[in-house]
C-alpha positions in Angstrom: -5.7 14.2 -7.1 -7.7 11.1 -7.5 -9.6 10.6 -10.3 -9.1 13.9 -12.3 -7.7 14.8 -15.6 -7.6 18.1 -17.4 -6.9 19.9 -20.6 -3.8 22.2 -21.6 -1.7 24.4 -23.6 1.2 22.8 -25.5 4.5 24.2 -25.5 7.9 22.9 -26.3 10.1 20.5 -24.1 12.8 17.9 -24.7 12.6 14.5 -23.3 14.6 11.5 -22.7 16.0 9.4 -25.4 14.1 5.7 -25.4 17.4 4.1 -24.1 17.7 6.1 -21.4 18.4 4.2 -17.8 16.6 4.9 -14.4 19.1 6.8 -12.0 19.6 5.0 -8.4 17.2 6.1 -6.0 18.9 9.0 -4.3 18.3 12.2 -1.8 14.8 13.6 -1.3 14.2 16.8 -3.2 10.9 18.8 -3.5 7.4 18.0 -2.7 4.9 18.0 -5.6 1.3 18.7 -4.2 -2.1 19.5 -6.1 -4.4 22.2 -3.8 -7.4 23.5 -4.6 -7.4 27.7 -4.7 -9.3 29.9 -2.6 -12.9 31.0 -4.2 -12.6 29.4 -7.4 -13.1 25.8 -9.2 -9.3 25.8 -10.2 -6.8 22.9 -8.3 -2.8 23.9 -8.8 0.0 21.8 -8.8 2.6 23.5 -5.8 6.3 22.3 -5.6 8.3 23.5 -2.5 10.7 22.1 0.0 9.5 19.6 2.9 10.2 23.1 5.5 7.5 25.1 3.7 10.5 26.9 2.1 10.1 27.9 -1.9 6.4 26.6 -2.0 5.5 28.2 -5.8 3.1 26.7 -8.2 3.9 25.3 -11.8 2.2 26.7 -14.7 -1.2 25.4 -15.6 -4.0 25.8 -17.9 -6.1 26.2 -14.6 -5.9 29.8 -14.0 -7.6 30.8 -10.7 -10.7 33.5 -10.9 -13.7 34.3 -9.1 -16.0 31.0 -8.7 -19.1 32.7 -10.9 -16.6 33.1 -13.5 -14.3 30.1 -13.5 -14.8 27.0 -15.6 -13.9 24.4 -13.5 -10.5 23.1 -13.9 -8.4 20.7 -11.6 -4.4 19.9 -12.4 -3.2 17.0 -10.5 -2.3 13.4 -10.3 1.3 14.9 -10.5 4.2 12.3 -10.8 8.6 13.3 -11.0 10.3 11.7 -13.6 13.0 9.5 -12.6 15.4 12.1 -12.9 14.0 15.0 -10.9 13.5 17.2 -13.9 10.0 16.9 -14.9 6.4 16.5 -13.5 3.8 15.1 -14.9 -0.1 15.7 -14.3 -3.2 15.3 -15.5 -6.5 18.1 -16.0 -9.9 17.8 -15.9 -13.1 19.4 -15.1 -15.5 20.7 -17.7 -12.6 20.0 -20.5 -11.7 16.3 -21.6 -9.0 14.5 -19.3 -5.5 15.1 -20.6 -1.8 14.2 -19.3 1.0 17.1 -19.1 4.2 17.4 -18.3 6.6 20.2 -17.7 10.2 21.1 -16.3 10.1 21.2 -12.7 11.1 25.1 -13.2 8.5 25.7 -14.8 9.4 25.6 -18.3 8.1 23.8 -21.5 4.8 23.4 -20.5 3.0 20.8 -22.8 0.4 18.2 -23.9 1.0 14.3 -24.5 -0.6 13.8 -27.0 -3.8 11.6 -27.6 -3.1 10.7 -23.5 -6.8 11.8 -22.5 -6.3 10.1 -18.8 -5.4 10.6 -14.9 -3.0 9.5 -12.1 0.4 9.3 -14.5 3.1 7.2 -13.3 6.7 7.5 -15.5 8.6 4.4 -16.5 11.7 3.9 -15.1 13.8 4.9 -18.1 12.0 8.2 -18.0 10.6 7.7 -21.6 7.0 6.5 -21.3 4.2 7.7 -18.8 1.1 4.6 -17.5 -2.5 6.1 -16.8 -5.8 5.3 -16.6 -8.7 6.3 -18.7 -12.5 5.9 -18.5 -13.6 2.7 -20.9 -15.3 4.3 -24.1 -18.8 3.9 -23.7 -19.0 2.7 -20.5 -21.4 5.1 -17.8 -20.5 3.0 -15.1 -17.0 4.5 -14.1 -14.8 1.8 -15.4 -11.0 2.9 -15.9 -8.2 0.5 -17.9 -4.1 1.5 -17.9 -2.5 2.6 -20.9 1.4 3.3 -21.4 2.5 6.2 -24.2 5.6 7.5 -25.3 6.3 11.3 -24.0 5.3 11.9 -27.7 2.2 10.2 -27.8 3.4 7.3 -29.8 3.1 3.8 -28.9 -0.1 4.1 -26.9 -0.7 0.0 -25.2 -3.2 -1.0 -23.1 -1.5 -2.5 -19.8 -4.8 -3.7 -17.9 -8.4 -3.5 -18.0 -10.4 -2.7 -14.7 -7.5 -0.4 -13.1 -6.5 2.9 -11.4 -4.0 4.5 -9.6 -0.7 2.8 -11.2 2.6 3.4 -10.1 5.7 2.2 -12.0 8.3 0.6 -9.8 12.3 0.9 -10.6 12.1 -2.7 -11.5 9.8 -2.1 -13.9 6.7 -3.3 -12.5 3.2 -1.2 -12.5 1.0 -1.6 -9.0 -2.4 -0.5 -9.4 -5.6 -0.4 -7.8 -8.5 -3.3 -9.7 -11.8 -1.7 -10.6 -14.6 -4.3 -10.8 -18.6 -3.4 -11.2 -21.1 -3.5 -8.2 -24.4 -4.9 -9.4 -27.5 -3.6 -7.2 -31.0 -4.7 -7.6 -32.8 -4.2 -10.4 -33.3 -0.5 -11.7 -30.6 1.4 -9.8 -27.3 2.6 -11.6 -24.3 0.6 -11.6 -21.1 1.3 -9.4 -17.5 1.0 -9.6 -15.4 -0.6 -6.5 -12.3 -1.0 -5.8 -10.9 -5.4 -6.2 -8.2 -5.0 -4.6 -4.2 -4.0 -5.2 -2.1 -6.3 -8.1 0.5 -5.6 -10.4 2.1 -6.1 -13.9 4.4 -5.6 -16.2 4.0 -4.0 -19.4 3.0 -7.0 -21.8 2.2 -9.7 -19.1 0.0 -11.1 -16.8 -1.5 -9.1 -13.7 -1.1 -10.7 -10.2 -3.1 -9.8 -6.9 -0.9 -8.6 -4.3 -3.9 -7.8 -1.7 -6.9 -6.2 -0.9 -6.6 -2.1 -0.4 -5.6 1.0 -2.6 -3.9 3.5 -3.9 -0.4 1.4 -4.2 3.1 3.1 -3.7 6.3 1.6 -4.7 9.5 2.2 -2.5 12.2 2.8 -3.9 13.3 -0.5 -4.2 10.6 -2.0 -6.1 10.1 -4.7 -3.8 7.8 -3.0 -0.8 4.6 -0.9 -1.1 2.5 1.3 0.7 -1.4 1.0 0.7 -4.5 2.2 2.0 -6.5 -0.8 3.8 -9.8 -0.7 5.3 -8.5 1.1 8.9 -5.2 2.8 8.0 -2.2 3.2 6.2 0.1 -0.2 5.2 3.4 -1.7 4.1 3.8 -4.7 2.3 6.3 -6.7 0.3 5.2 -7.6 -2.9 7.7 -11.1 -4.0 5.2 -14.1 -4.5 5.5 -15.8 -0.8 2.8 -14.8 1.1 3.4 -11.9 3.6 1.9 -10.2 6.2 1.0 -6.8 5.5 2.4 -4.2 8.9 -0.4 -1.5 9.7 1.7 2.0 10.0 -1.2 4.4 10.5 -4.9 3.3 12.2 -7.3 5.9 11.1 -9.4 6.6 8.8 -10.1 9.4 5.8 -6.3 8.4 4.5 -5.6 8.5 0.7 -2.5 9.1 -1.8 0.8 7.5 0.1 3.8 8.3 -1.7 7.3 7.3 -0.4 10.4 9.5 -0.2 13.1 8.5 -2.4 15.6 7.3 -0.1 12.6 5.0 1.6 12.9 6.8 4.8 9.7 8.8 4.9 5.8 8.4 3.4 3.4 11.6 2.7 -0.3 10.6 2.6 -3.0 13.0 2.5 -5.1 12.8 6.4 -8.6 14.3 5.3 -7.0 17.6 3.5 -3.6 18.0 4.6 -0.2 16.1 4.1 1.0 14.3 7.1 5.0 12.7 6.4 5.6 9.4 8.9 8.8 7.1 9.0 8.6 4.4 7.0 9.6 1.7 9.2 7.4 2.0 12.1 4.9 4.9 11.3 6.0 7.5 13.3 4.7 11.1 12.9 7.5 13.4 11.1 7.2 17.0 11.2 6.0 18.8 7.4 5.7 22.5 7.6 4.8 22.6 3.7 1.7 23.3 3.2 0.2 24.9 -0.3 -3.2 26.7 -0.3 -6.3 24.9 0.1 -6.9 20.9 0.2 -4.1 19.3 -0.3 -4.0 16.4 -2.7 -1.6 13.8 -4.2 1.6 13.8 -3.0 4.5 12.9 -4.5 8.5 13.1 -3.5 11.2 14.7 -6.2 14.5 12.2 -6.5 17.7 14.2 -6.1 20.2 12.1 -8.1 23.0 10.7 -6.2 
């Protein structure tokens, strides 16, 4: 879910030593959605199969109850680890932003610590999680990218003016530029979007094009965007290239590429729609969680 973060109870969990290496991109497992529930201000983070089999959510400090009574309280933002064996996600709502991660069956539910952010994105080693998080004392809606350890240590600023990253297996993070809009006199700032660039971890960002919400495939060389009128595929090596149009239409956020680069979910007003990944065509998806759908994202099955 775009632009949320959330708050949670911290359980045990192991992780993945520093030196850990990425595994090859291999089958496609489980979708990860986040989907609002039924009567209530609570979002869920749903995993099941791509044939609507084993749909279940993960645990969540966003219990569902009756709308007078809930706080409001929205998981999502969910990323896989490299490995297929953890998701990560971020709350919000009335509580302060806050990434989580937890075993993708459900076990060792728990906080990062002093990760107060949205949208995470792992590293390719599996060790270190990228966000964004609102600017301190800004009220205009700036965001910057961080990258933390699993156990909060190490916490770096990547970028200033950025949302939306996603960590490529080559190591480098595509994000979305935030820059302010400056109306007349006496009217509120706003944040808009500058455009698509990327970076690695300690360097220099570089502007790939104009659009949002980037997705790596699984190469690291190709994204997937949102433009102005649809839903795009672009290679990202410094000589200039045309970017191909998959989708025309509009209301289209949150692409996310299967692992074996064959497919792409995107979220079509409030449901997931899956096309091919070379020329766009529609793919049947009979998973489908409760509610809007948001934020879709594609377990790696290790080959």
């Amino acid at each position: 879910m775009r632009r949320t973060a959330l708050a949670f109870v911290i359980a045990l969990l192991g992780t993945w030593p520093a030196g850990a290496t990425a595994v090859a991109p291999g089958g496609n497992g489980e979708l990860a959605v986040s989907a609002e529930v039924a009567g209530s201000w609570t979002s869920l983070v749903y995993l099941g199969q791509r044939d609507g089999t084993g749909t279940r959510a993960l645990p969540s400090p966003c219990p569902p109850g009756p709308l007078e009574l809930s706080t409001r309280c929205y998981a999502g933002g969910q990323a896989w680890s490299p490995d297929g064996s953890m998701v990560a996600f971020s709350t919000s709502g009335e509580l302060e932003p806050q990434l989580h991660v937890v075993g993708a069956d459900g076990s060792g539910l728990r906080a990062v610590p002093g990760a107060h952010g949205f949208s995470p994105t792992w590293s390719p080693d599996g060790s270190r999680l990228a966000f964004s998080a609102d600017r301190p004392g800004d009220d205009c809606g700036l965001r910057d990218l961080y990258a933390v350890a699993l156990d909060g240590t190490g916490l770096e600023l990547i970028a200033r003016g950025g949302d939306d990253p996603d960590w490529s297996s080559r190591g480098e993070i595509a994000y979305e530029r935030l820059r302010l809009s400056f109306p007349p006199p006496n009217e509120e700032c706003e944040t808009v979007g500058g455009g698509i660039a990327v970076v690695r971890p300690g360097g220099r960002p570089r502007r790939i094009t104009l659009g949002g919400n980037p997705s790596w495939g699984p190469s690291g060389h190709t994204i997937t965007f949102v433009g102005p009128d649809g839903l795009y595929r672009r290679k990202t090596d410094r000589r200039p290239r045309r970017a191909h149009r998959l989708v025309r239409a509009g209301l289209i956020w949150e692409p996310a590429w299967s692992p074996d680069g064959r497919l792409i979910a995107y979220r079509r007003g409030s449901r997931l729609r899956l096309i091919g990944a070379r020329r766009g065509r529609p793919v049947a998806a009979a998973f489908n969680p409760p509610g809007r759908d948001f934020s879709p994202a594609w377990q790696t099955l290790p080959r």
